[in-house]
N, C-alpha and C positions, 0 to 999 in steps of 0.2 A: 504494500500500500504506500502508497508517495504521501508524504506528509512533511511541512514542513513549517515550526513555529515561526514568526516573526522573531520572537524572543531570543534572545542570544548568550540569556544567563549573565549579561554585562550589569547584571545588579550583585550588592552584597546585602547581608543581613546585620542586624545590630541589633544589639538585647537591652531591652530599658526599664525602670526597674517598675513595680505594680506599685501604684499607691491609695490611697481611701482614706475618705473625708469624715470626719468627727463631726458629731451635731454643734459642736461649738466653734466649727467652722478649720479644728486643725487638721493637719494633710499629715498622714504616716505612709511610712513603706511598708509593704506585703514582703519582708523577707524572705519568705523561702520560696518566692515564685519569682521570675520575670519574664518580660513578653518581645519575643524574638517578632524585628520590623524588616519589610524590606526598606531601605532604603533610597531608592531614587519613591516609591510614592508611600511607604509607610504605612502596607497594606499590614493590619496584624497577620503572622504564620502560625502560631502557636504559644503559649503558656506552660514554661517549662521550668527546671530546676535551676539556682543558679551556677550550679556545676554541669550542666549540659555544655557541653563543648560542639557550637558552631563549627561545621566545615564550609566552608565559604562554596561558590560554583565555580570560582576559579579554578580553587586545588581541584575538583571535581574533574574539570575541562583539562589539568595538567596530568589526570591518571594517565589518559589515551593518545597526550601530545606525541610521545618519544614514536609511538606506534603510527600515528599521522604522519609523523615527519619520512616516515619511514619505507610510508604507502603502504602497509599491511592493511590500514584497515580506512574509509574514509567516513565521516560523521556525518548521517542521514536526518537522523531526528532529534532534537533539542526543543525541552523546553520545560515548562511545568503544569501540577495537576493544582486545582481551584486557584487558590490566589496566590498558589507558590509555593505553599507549606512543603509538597514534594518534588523534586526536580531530578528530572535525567536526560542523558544522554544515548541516543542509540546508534550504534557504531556498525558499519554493513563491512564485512570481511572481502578482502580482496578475490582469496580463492571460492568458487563456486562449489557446490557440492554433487554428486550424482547420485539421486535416490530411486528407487523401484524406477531407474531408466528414465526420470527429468531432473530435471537442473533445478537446484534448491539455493539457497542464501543462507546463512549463517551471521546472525545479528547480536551482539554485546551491547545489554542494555544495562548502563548503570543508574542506580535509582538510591538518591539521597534525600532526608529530609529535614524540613526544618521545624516542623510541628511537635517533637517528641515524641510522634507515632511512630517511628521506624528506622532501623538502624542502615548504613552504607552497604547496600548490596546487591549484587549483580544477576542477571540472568541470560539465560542464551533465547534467542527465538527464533524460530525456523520461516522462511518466506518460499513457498511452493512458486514456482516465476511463472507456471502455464495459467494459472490464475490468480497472482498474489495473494492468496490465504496467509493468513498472520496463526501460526501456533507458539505461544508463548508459555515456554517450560518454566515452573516457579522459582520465583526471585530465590535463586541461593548464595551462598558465597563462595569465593574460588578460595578460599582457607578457611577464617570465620566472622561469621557477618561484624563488623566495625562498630562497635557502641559511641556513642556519641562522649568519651572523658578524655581525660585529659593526654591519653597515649595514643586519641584518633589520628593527628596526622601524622606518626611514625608508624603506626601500623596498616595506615592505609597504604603504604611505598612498601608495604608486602603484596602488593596485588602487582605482581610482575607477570603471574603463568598467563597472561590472559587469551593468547591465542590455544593454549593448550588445553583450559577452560571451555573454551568452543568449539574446539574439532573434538573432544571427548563428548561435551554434551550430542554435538550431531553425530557423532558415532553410536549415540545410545540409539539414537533418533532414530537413525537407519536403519540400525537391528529389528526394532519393533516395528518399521515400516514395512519392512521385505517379509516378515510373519505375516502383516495383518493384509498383501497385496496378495501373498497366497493362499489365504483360507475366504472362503465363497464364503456368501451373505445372500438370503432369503430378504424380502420385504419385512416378515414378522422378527426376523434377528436385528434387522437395522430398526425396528419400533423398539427391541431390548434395548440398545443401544443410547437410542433418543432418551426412552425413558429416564437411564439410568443418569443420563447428562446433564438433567434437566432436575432427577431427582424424584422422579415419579414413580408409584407404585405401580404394578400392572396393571388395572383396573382403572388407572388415572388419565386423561390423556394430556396431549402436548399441544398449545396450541399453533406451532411453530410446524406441527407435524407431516401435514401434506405438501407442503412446502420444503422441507427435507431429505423427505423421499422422490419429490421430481431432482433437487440437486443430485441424490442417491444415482440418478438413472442417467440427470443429462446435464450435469454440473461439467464444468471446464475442466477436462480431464479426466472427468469419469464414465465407467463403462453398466452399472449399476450389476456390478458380479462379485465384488471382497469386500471385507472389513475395512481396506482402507479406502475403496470409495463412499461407505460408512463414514468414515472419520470424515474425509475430506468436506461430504457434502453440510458436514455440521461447521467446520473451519470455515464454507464458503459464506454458511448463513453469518457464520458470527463475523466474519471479516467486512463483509459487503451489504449484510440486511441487518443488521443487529440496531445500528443506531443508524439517524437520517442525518445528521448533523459530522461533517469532518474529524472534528477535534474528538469528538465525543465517541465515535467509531476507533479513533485510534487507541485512545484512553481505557474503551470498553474491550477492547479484543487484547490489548498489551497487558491492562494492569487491573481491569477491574472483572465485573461479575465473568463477559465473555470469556476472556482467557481461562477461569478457574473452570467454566461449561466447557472449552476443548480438552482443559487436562480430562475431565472426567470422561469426556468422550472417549479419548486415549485410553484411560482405564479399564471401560465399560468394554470395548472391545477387543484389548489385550486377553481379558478375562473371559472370552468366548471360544478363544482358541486352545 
C-alpha cells in the first residue's frame, strides 16, 4: 500500500510538569506525574512518570540512518498515530522476497511512543506486490523491547541485527506460506477460517463474509483452491476494504484491530492443516 505522511517527525517532545489550583487561588505541582508536549504545537501525548525517559524521533530516524546510507533498506512510511502519542517509521528492504512463486517485500517497522502506553519496538510486515496486501507480524523486538528509563538510549544502539530480524521473520513467513499454498480449502473451511479471525462461534456469522469468499475465488492472485488463498482473501479485505479513509486503512491493517484479524487468520488456518 503507498502511503505517505506529510509528517517528517521534525518535531520533538518536552515534558512539563502537572499543576492544580487551591480554592484559595494557590497553584501546586502534581509530582509524580508530568505531561509529555509536542513541541512545535503542544499537542498533549501523554501523562506519565517523571522518570519516563523520552526518546526523541530523531534518535528514532538515526536507528535506520547507517542502513539508509547504505541503501539496504529505503524509508517508505513515517509518521504518527492520533496526535502523536505513537510514532514510527517503516523501512521497505532492498532485497525482494520469492514466496509460493511471487514477489513479496519485506518491511521494518519501528514503533515508539510517547504516551506511556508502549515501549520501543519493532516488527516485520510482509507486502504481497501482485496485490499489495499488508500482513503485519506483531510488534516484537529484535532483543528486548526498550523500556522507556534511563538506559533507553544505550540500549537502543543494541538494535544492530536489523536486516537479520527481517529475512528471519520472512523466512518464518514463507515456511507457513508454502504449507498453507499446498493444503486445499473447501468454501465451508474458509467460513472456519473467517470465523475464527473474526472470533466467531460456529453458529455466529460474519458480516464481512460473502464478500471474503468472492476474494477467496477471484481476489488478485487467487485461485479459490488453498488455505493460502484463504488467508490472502482476508489480507485483501483488511488491506483494501477495511477502512475508507487513507491514513486510517494504513493504521488499521499495520497496527490496529486489522493486523491483529490477519495474524488470526494466519492462525486459524495454520491450525487446519
Amino acid at each position: 500500500m503507498a502511503f505517505m505522511t506529510k509528517d517528517n517527525l521534525d518535531w520533538n517532545v518536552v515534558s512539563a510538569p502537572l499543576t492544580y489550583t487551591l480554592p484559595n487561588g494557590e497553584t501546586r505541582e502534581l509530582g509524580n506525574r508530568v505531561v509529555n508536549l509536542r513541541d512545535d504545537n503542544y499537542a498533549q501525548l501523554g501523562i506519565v512518570s517523571p522518570s519516563y525517559e523520552v526518546y526523541q524521533n530523531s534518535s528514532l530516524k538515526n536507528l535506520v540512518a547507517p542502513m539508509l546510507s547504505e541503501g539496504l533498506i529505503t524509508v517508505e512510511n513515517q509518521g504518527y498515530l492520533g496526535k502523536g502519542g505513537r510514532v514510527f517509521i517503516q523501512a521497505r528492504m532492498a532485497e525482494e522476497f520469492r514466496i509460493v512463486g511471487e514477489d513479496h517485500v519485506g518491511m521494518l517497522t519501528l514503533m515508539n511512543s510517547h504516551d506511556g502506553g508502549s515501549n520501543l519496538s519493532a516488527g516485520v510486515t510482509d507486502t504481497r506486490i501482485v496485490c499489495s496486501n499488508t500482513f503485519a507480524q506483531a510488534m516484537t523486538d529484535m532483543s528486548s523491547k526498550i523500556k522507556h528509563d534511563f538506559r533507553m538510549a544505550e540500549r537502543a544502539l543494541e538494535i544492530t541485527e536489523t536486516i537479520n530480524f527481517v529475512n528471519e521473520g520472512m523466512r518464518k513467513f514463507s515456511e507457513a506460506a508454502e504449507v498453507l499454498a499446498t493444503t486445499k480449502a473447501s468454501e465451508s473451511v474458509v467460513d472456519q477460517v473467517i470465523r475464527a479471525a473474526y472470533g466467531k462461534k460456529e453458529n455466529e456469522t460474519v458480516r464481512s463474509r460473502d464478500r471474503i469468499q468472492h476474494l477467496f475465488r477471484y481476489g488478485k492472485g487467487n485461485e479459490g483452491k488453498t488455505l493460502w488463498d484463504a488467508f490472502n482473501a482476508i489480507t485483501e479485505f483488511v488491506t483494501h476494504e477495511g477502512r475508507k479513509d487513507q491514513r486510517a486503512k494504513f493504521a488499521y491493517s499495520n497496527f490496529g484491530t486489522g493486523a491483529a484479524l490477519s495474524r488470526r487468520a494466519m492462525d486459524a488456518a495454520l491450525a487446519l492443516v
